[in-house]
C-alpha positions in Angstrom: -7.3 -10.8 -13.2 -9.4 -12.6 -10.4 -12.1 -10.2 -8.9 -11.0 -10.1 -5.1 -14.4 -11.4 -3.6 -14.3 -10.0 0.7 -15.1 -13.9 1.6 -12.1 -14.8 0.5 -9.8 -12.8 1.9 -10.8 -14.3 5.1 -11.7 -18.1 4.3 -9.6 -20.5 6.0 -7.6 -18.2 8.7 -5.2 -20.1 10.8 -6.6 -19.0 14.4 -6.0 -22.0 16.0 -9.7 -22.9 16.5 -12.3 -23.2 13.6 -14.9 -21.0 15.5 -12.7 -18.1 15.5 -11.9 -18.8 11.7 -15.9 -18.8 10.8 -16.2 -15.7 13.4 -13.3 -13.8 11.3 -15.2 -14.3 8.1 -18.6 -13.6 9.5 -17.2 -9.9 10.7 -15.3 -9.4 7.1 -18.1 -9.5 5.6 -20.4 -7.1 8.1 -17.8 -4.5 8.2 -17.3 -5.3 4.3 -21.0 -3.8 3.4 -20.2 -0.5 5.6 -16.5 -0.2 5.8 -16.6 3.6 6.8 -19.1 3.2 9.5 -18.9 2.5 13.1 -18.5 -1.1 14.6 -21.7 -0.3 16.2 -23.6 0.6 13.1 -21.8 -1.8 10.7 -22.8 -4.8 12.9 -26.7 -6.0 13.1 -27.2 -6.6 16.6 -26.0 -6.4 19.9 -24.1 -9.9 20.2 -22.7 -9.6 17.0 -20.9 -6.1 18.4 -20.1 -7.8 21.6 -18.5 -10.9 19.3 -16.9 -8.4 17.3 -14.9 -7.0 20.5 -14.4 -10.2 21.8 -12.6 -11.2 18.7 -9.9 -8.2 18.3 -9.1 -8.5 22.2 -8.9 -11.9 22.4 -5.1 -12.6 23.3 -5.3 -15.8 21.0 -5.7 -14.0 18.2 -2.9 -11.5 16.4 -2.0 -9.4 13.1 -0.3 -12.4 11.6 -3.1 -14.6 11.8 -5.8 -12.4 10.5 -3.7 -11.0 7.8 -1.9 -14.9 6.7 -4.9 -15.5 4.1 -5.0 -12.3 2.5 -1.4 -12.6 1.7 -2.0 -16.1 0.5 -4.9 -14.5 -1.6 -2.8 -11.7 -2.9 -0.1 -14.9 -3.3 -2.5 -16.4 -5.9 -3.3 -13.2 -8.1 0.3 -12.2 -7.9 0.8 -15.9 -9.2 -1.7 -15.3 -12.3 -0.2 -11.8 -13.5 3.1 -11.8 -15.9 4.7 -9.0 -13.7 4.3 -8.0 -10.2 5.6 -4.7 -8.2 5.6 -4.7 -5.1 5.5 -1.1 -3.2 7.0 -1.0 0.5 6.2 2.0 2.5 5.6 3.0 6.0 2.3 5.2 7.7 1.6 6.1 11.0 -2.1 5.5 12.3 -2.9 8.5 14.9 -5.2 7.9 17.6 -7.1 9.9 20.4 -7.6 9.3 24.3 -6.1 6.7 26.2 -4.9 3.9 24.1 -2.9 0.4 25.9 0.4 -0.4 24.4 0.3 2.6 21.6 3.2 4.9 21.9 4.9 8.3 20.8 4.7 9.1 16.6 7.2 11.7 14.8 4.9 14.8 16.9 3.5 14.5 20.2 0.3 12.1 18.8 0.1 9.1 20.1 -0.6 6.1 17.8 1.6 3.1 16.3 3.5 2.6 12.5 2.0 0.2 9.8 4.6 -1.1 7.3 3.0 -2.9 4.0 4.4 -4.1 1.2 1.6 -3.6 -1.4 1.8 -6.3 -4.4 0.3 -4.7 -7.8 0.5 -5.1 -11.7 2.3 -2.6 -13.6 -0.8 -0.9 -14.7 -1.5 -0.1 -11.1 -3.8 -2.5 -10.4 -4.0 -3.6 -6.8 -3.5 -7.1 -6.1 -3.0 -7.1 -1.9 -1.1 -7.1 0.9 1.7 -9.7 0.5 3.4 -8.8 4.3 2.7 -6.1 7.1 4.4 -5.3 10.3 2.2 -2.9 13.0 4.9 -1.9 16.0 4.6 1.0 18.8 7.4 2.5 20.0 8.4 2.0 23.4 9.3 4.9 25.7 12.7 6.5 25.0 15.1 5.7 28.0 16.9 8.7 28.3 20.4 7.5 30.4 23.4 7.5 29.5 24.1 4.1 29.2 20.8 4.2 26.2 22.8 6.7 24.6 25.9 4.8 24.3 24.3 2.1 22.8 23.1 3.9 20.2 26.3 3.9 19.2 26.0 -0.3 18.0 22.2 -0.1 16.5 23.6 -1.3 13.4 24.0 -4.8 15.4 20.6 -5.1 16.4 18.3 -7.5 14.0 15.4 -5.9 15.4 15.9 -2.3 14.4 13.7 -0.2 13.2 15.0 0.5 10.1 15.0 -3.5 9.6 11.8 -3.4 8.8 12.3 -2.9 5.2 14.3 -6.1 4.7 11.9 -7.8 7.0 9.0 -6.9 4.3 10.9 -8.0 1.6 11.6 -11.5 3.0 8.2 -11.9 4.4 6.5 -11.0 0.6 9.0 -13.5 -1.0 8.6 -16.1 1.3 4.7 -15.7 0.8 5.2 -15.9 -2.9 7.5 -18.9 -2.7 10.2 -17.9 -5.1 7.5 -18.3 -7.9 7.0 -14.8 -8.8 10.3 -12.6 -9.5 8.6 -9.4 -8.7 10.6 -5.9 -8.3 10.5 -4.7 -5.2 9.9 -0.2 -4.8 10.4 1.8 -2.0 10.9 5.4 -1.4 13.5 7.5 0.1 13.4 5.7 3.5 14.5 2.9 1.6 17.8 4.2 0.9 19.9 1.7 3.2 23.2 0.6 1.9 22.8 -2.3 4.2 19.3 -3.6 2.5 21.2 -2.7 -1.1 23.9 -5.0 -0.5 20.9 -8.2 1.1 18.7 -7.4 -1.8 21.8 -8.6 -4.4 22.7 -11.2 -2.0 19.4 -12.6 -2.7 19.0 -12.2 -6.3 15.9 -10.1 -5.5 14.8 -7.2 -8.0 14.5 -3.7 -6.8 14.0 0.1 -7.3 15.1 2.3 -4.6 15.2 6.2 -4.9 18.3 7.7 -2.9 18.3 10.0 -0.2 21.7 10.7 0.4 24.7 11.4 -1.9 26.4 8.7 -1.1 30.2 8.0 -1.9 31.5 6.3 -4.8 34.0 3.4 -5.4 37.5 5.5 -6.6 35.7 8.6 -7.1 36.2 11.8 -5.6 32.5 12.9 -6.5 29.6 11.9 -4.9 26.9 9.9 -6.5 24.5 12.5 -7.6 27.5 14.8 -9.0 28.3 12.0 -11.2 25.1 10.8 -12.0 23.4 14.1 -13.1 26.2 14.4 -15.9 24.7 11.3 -17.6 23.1 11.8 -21.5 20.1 11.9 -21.5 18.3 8.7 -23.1 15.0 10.4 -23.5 12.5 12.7 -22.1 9.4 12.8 -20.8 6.1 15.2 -20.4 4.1 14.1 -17.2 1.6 15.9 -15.2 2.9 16.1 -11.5 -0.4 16.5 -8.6 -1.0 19.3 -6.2 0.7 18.4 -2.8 -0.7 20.0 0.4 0.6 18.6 3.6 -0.4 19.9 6.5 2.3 18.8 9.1 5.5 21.0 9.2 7.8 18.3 9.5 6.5 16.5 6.6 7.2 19.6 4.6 11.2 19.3 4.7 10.6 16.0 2.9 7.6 16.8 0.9 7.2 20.6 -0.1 4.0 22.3 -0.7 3.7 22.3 -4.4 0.6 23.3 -7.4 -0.7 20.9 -10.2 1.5 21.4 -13.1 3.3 20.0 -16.4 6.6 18.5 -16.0 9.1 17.8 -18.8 11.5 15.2 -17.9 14.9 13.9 -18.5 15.9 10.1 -18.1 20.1 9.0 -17.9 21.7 5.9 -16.6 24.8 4.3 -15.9 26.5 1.8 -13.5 28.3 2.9 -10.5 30.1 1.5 -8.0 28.7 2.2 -3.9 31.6 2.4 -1.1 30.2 1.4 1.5 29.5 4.0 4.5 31.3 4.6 7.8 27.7 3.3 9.7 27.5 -0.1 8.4 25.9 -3.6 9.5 28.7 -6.4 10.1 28.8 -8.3 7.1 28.4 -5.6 4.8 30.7 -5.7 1.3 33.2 -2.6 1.3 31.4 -1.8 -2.3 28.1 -2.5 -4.4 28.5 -3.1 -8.1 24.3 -1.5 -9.0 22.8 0.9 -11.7 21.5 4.5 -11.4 19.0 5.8 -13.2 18.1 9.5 -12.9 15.3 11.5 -13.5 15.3 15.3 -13.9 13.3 18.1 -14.9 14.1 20.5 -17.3 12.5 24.1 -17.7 11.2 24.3 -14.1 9.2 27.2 -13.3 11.1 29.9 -10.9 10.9 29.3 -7.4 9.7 25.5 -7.8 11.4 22.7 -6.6 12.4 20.7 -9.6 11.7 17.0 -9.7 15.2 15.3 -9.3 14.8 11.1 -8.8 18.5 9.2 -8.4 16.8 5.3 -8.6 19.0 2.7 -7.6 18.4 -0.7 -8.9 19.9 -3.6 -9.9 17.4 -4.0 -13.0 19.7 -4.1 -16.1 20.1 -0.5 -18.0 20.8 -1.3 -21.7 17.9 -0.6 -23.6 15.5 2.4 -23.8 12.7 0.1 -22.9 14.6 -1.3 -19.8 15.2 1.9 -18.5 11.7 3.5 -19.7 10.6 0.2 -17.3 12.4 1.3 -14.1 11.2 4.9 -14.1 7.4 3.3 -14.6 7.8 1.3 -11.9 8.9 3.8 -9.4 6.2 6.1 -10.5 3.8 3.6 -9.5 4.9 4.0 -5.8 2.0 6.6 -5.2 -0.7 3.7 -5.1 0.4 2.6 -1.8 -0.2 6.2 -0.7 -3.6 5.9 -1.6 -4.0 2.1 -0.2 -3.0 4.1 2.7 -5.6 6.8 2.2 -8.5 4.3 1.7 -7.4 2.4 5.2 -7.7 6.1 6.8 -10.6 7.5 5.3 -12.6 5.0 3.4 -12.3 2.5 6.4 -11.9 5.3 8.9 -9.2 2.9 10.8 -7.9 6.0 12.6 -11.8 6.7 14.1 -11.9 3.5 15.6 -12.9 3.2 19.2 -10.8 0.1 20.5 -8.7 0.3 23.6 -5.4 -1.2 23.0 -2.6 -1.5 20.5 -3.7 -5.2 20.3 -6.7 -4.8 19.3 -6.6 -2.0 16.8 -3.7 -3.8 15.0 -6.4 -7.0 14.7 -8.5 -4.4 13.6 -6.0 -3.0 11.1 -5.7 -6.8 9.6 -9.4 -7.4 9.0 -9.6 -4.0 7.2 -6.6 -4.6 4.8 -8.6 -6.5 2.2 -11.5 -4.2 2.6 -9.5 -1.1 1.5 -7.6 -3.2 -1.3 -11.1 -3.8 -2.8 -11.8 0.1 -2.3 -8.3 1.0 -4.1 -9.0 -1.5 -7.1 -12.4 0.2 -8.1 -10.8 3.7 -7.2 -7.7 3.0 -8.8 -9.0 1.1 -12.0 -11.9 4.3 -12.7 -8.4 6.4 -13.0 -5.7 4.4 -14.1 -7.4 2.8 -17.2 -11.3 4.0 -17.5 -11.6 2.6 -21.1 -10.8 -0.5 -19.8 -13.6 -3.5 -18.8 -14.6 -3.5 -15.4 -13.7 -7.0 -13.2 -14.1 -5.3 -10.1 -17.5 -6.2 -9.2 -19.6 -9.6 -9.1 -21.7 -10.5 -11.9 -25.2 -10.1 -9.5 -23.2 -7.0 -8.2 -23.5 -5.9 -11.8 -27.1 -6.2 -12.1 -27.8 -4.7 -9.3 -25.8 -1.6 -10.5 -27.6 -1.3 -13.6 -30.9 -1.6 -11.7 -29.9 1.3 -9.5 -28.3 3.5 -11.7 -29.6 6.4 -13.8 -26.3 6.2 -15.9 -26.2 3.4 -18.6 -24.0 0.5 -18.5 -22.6 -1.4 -21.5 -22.8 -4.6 -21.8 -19.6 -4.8 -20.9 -19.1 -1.8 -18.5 -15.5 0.1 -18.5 -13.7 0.8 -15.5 -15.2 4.7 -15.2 -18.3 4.0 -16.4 -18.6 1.1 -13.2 -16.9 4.0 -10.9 -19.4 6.8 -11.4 -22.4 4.5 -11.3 -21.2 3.6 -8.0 -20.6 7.0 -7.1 -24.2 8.0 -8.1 -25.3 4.9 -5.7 -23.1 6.8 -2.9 -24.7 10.1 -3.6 -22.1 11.5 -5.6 -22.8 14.3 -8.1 -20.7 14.1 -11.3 -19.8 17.9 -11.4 -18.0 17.6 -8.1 -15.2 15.6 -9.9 -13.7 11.9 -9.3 -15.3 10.2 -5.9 -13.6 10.2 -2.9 -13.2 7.4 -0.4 -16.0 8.2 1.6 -18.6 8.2 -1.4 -17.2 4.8 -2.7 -17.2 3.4 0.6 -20.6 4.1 1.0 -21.8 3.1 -2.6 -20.6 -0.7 -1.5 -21.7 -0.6 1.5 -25.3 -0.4 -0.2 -24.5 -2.5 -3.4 -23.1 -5.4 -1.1 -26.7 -5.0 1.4 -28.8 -4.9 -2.0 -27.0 -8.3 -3.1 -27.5 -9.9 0.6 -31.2 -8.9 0.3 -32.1 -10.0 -2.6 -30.2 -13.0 -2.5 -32.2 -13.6 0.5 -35.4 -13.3 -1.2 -34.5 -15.5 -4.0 -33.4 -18.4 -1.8 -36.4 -18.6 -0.5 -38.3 -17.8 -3.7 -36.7 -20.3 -5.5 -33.6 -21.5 -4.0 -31.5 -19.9 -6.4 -29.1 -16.3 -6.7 -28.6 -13.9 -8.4 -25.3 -15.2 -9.9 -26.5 -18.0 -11.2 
């Protein structure tokens, strides 16, 4: 898989004049070497700062523009792998103080929602942004005449909840019907509308349900039906600590501890009646598989796993249906893309003024906290495995500033907790965080620019070569 080099992701940006394109790239690659820093300490002088803010709040200039050539990049690897997911899943960035154009979240914090659809390969790795939609909500009008039209959202294209189609068509269009990747979402997914575009299209998916939804010449529901399946096989995973700190995100996601889960795995097909609150158009029924997911031997008082997944992937071998439960577990890397965007990029801290220019802001970190989730990501998901996450002169470097050794062909962990050790991280405190890796490329990337520096004028030559 091909390194995802910061340059890059920014090379070539459609912004409607080439100095804006070479500008874009010029401030990738500052904020690139200290991604968790201030704008005012991550860029090297006074006019580049002042350059920097004239770029994000230049009216010219949008999401869609900055973003368009990291999702050709991500295009490209998704291009070169033999099996893509792509994860779809909605966060909402909080900020403080007076802010143009943001608007109300779920609480009374003011900020705006970031939907991305997160391409990666079945062993997790992260491969990029293919599409992402930033929106505020407007202020609520509260009359009568708003209420009653609430009554015919399903006919507006520009719903909210549209936004999930609107993903999927955006990632496919970017990868040009060459790539027939499976598309994952969560709960919020559960849409019989998006079921019944997602077959019209012949596009793969994995979507767990929400709601017990009604069956086709059934008197029980979905899940009734669905939990009575034999179980095809079982399996032992260990299920993460949650601790969320917001109340509302509670009723979704429960407090819960660390522990061992045994799990049992059924399928069959099923027949979808469609609901009462439909989009015109819909079918009156949805020929798809369900493949459910359910602990056994649960400990008292704990919430048992229970996953209903709704696909259209076929069901008639072990190994297919061992393949749709994988690629639904792999939905919690976009959680983490998400936390690297809020912590290792500190996106939330930023001090811009507008919606307009934070969601420019938002674009030109995407890449940045893809490259932080690869390095994460790969130290965890498969540490035995040779590290491709870092340049050849990065390499060096790293062995030049580490106390740890390196093999000559370093793993995944081994690459992880040398930069971690170049961050200041101590080994006994467990994996790195976001910060600490953040930081530790932030100083790799200066010790390449410096010494590549030095070199050219030395010799006229780099360290790569």
């Amino acid at each position: 898989m091909r390194t995802i080099r910061i340059e890059e992701e920014f090379r070539g940006a459609v912004l409607g004049d080439r100095r804006r394109a070479a500008r874009l790239e010029r401030i990738g690659l500052a904020l690139a070497t200290e991604p968790g820093v201030s704008f005012p300490e991550a860029m090297a002088s006074e006019g580049q700062l002042e350059a920097l803010y004239r770029f994000l709040n230049n009216d010219g200039i949008d999401f869609a523009g900055i973003h368009g050539v990291h999702a050709l990049r991500t295009a490209q690897r998704c291009r070169e792998a033999a099996q893509v997911l792509i994860l779809h899943d909605t966060t909402a960035l909080k900020f403080n103080g007076h802010r143009e154009g943001i608007g109300r979240l779920q609480t009374s914090a003011m900020g705006f929602f970031f939907h991305a659809s997160l391409a990666i390969t079945p062993d997790r790795s992260p491969l990029g942004v293919l599409a992402g939609e930033p929106w505020a909500r407007k202020p609520r009008d509260n009359t009568s005449r708003d209420r009653n039209n609430k009554r015919h959202v399903r006919k507006d294209p520009n719903r909210e909840s549209e936004r999930w189609w609107r993903a999927v068509a955006s990632a496919e269009e970017v990868l040009d019907a060459r790539q027939h990747a499976v598309h994952i979402m969560d709960r919020e997914g559960d849409n019989y509308d998006l079921f019944s575009q997602l077959q019209g299209h012949s596009i793969r998916f994995v979507i767990r349900l929400a709601h017990n939804r009604n069956l086709l010449g059934a008197t029980e529901k979905l899940k009734d039906v669905a939990s009575k399946g034999k179980c095809l096989f079982e399996r032992e995973v260990r299920v993460a600590a949650r601790r969320t700190p917001l109340p509302y995100d509670q009723k979704i996601h429960p407090l819960r501890e660390a522990r061992d889960a045994k799990l049992s795995v059924s399928a069959m097909p099923v027949s979808l009646r469609r609901s009462n609150n439909y989009a015109p158009g819909s079918p009156p029924s949805l020929a798809v598989n369900v493949v459910t997911v359910m602990e056994v031997h649960c400990p008292p008082g704990v919430e048992p796993i229970s996953w209903y997944l709704v696909t259209g992937e076929p069901i008639d071998t072990q190994e297919q249906v061992a393949f749709i439960v994988d690629a639904y577990r792999a939905r919690w890397v976009i959680e983490e893309f998400f936390k690297a965007l809020k912590t290792g990029c500190q996106i939330e801290k930023r001090q811009l003024e507008s919606y307009h220019s934070l969601s420019n802001a938002l674009a030109v970190f995407l890449p940045l906290a893809v490259r932080l989730l690869a390095i994460r990501s790969a130290g965890r998901v498969s540490p035995d495995a040779p590290s491709r996450d870092l340049s050849k002169g990065q390499m060096k470097l790293l062995r030049l500033r580490t106390t740890r050794p390196l093999s000559r062909r370093p793993t995944n962990e081994q690459v992880c907790f040398a930069l971690a050790e170049l961050g200041g991280h101590l080994r006994s405190n467990g994996p790195p965080g976001w910060i600490v890796l953040g930081r530790a490329l932030e100083r790799l990337i200066l010790l390449e620019l410096g010494w590549n520096l030095a070199h050219e004028s030395a010799v006229g030559n780099v360290i790569d070569d």
